[in-house]
C-alpha positions in Angstrom: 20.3 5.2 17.0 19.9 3.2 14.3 18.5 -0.5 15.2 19.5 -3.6 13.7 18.2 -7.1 13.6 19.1 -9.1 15.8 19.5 -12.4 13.8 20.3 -11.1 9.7 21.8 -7.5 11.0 19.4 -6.1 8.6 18.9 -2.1 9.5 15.5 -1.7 10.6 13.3 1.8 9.9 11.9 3.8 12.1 8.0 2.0 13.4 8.9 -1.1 11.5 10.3 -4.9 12.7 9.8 -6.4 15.9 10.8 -5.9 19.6 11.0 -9.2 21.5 11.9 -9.1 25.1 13.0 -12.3 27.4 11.9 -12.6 31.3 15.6 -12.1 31.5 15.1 -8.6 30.2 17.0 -9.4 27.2 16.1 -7.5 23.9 15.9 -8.7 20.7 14.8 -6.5 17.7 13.8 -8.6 14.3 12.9 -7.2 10.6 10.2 -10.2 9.9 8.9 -13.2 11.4 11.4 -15.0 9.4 14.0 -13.7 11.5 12.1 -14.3 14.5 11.1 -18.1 13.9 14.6 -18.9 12.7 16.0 -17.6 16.2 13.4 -18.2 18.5 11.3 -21.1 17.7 13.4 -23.0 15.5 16.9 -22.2 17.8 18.8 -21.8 13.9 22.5 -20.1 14.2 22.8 -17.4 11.9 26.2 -18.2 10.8 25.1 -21.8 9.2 22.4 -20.2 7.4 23.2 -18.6 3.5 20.7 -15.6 3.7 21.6 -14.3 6.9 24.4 -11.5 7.1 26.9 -13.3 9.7 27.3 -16.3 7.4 30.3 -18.4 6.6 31.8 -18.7 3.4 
């Protein structure tokens, strides 16, 4: 199965990225600590954002 990121869908190799998991038991998988600031920390939507995969036109 091959992961993606969870914020930029960005595929992610095998031993590489970031596996974040909530108290909720929700998992989040990330390619850099961009990703994971931008998401987490910073509470950015993907789709507003030009560099990240899901974003609009």
């Amino acid at each position: 199965m091959e992961k993606k990121c969870s914020f930029c869908d960005a595929p992610l190799e095998p031993g590489s990225g970031m596996m974040f998991v909530k108290r909720d038991g929700t998992v989040y998988y990330f390619c850099s600590s961009k990703c994971e600031r931008n998401m987490l920390k910073l509470r950015r939507k993907r789709r507003k954002l030009k560099w990240a995969a899901g974003a609009k036109e």
